[in-house]
C-alpha positions in Angstrom: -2.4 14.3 -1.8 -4.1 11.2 -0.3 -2.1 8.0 0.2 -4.2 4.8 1.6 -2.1 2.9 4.5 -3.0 -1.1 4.2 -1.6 -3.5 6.8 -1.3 -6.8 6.3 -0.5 -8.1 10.2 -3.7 -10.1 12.1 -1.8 -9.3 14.9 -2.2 -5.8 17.1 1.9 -5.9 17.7 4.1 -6.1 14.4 6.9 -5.2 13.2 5.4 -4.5 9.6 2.6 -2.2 11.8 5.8 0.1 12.4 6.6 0.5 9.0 3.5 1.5 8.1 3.4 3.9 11.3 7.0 5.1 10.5 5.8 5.5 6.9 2.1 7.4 7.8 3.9 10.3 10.1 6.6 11.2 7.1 3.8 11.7 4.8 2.0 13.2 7.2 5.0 15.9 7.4 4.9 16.9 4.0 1.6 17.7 4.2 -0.1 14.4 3.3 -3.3 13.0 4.3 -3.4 9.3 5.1 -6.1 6.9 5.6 -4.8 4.0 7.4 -6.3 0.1 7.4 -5.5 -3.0 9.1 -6.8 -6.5 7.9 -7.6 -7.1 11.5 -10.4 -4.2 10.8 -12.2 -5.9 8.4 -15.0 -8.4 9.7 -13.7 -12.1 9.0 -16.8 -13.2 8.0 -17.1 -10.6 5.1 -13.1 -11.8 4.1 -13.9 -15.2 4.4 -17.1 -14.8 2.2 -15.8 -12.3 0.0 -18.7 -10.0 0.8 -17.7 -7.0 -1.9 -20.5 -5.2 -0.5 -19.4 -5.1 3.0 -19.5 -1.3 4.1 -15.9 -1.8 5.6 -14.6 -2.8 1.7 -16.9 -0.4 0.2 -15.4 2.1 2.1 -11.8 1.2 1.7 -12.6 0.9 -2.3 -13.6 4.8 -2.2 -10.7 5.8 -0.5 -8.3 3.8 -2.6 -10.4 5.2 -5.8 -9.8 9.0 -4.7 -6.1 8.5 -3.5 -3.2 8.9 -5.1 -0.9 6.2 -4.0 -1.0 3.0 -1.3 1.7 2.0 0.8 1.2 -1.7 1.8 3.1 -3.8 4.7 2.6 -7.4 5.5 4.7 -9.8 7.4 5.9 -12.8 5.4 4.7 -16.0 6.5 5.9 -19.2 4.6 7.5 -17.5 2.4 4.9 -15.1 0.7 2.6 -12.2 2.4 -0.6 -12.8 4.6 -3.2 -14.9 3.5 -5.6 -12.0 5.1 -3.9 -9.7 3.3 -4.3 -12.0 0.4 -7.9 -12.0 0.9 -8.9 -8.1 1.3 -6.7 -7.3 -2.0 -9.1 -9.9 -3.8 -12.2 -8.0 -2.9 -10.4 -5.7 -4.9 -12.0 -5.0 -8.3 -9.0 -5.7 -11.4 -8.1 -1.9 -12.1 -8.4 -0.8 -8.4 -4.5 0.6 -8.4 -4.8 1.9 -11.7 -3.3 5.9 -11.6 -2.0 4.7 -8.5 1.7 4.8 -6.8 2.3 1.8 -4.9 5.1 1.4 -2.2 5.5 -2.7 -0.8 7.0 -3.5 2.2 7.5 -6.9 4.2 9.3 -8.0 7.6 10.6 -11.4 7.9 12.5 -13.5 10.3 15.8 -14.0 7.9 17.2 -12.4 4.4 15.7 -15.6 2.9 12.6 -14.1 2.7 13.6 -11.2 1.1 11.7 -12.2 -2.4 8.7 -12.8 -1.0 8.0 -8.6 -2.0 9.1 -9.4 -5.7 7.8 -13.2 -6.4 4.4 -12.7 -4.3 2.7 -9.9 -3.3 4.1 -7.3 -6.2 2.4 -9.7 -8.9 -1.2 -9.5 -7.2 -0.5 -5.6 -7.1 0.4 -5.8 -10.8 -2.8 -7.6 -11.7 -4.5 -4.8 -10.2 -3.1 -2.5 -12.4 -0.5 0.0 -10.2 0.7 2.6 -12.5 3.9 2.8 -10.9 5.3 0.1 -8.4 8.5 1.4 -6.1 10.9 -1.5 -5.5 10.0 -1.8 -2.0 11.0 -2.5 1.0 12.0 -5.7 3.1 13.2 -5.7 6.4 14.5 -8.2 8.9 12.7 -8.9 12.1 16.3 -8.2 14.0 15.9 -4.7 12.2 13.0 -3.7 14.1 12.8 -3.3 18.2 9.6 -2.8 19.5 9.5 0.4 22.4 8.7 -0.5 25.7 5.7 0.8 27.4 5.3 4.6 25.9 8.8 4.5 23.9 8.7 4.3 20.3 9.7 1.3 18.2 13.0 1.8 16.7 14.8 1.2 13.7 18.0 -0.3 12.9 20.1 3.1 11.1 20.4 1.2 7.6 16.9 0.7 7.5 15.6 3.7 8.8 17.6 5.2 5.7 16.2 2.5 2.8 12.7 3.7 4.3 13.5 7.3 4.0 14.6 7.4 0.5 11.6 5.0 -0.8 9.2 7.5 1.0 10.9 10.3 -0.8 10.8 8.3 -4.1 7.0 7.2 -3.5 6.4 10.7 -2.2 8.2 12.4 -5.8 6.2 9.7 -7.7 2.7 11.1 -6.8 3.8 14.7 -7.1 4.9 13.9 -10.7 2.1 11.3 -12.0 -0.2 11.9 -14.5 -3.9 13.0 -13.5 -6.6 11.2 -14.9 -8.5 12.2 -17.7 -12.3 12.7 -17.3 -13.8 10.6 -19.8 -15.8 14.0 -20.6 -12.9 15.6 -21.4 -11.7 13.2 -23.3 -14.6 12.5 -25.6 -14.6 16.5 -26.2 -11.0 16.5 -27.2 -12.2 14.0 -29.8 -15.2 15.3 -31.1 -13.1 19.0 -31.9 -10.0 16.7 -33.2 -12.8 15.2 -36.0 -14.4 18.7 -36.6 -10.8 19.8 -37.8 -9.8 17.3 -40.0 
């Protein structure tokens, strides 16, 4: 299985960064490969310009076309995700998620923001056509406690348990989800369905 990783955060430091982390070595556990992005890897100008041939979106269009399911993180700022975010996903082309699993998550300052995953970023992952969308997750800043120097980041106990049983659900989602046809396949399935009637 390959799952793309795709953070939302400008910043180096953030708290949605750990999820994504947190999320990447699970997978990585059971066996699964993970190519990981940041927005902040991108070149601005390329965002900014909507550049779709940019080598740095060309390659993260490969890697989303050959995986099998996309976790996503952003912070929430004003009360939706990052407009960076916001401007990779529409260098996107429309069926990009399509025979994809898709896990959200978001980190916020307060509960208010908890609807940002629902009312703004899982529409613009709709439009793109996910096959299956997980409900998500949303965390609260006050959840999440950065490590100091070499210690890892960690997790208040509630939400380290949401996490783990939406990776487990996102993780049983891929294993069970329909391959593909090859549209070769598929047009000789047809052509022998018309020779027999």
């Amino acid at each position: 299985m390959l799952v793309v990783s795709l953070g939302g955060s400008p910043s180096q430091r953030s708290r949605s960064g750990v999820l994504l982390e947190r999320s990447q070595r699970w997978l990585q556990q059971q066996g699964v490969e993970v190519v990981s992005y940041q927005v902040r890897d991108f070149p601005a100008e390329d965002l900014l310009h909507a550049r779709f041939g940019s080598p740095k979106v060309v390659d993260l269009l490969a890697q989303i076309e050959n995986a099998d399911g996309l976790l996503i993180a952003t912070p929430v700022y004003k009360a939706s995700f990052s407009g960076a975010l916001k401007t990779v996903l529409d260098l996107l082309p429309e069926r990009a998620l399509a025979h994809k699993v898709v896990l959200p998550m978001a980190t916020g300052g307060s509960i208010a923001h908890m609807l940002a995953v629902d009312y703004a970023l899982k529409p613009v992952l709709s439009a793109l056509k996910a096959q299956e969308m997980l409900h998500g997750i949303f965390a609260e800043d006050s959840q999440i406690a950065y490590g100091e120097g070499s210690a890892q980041a960690q997790l208040a106990p509630a939400l380290q348990a949401r996490l783990s049983e939406a990776l487990e659900q996102f993780y049983s989602a891929m294993a069970r989800r329909p391959k593909p046809l090859d549209p070769s396949v598929l047009n000789e399935r047809l052509l022998s369905a018309r020779w027999s009637i």
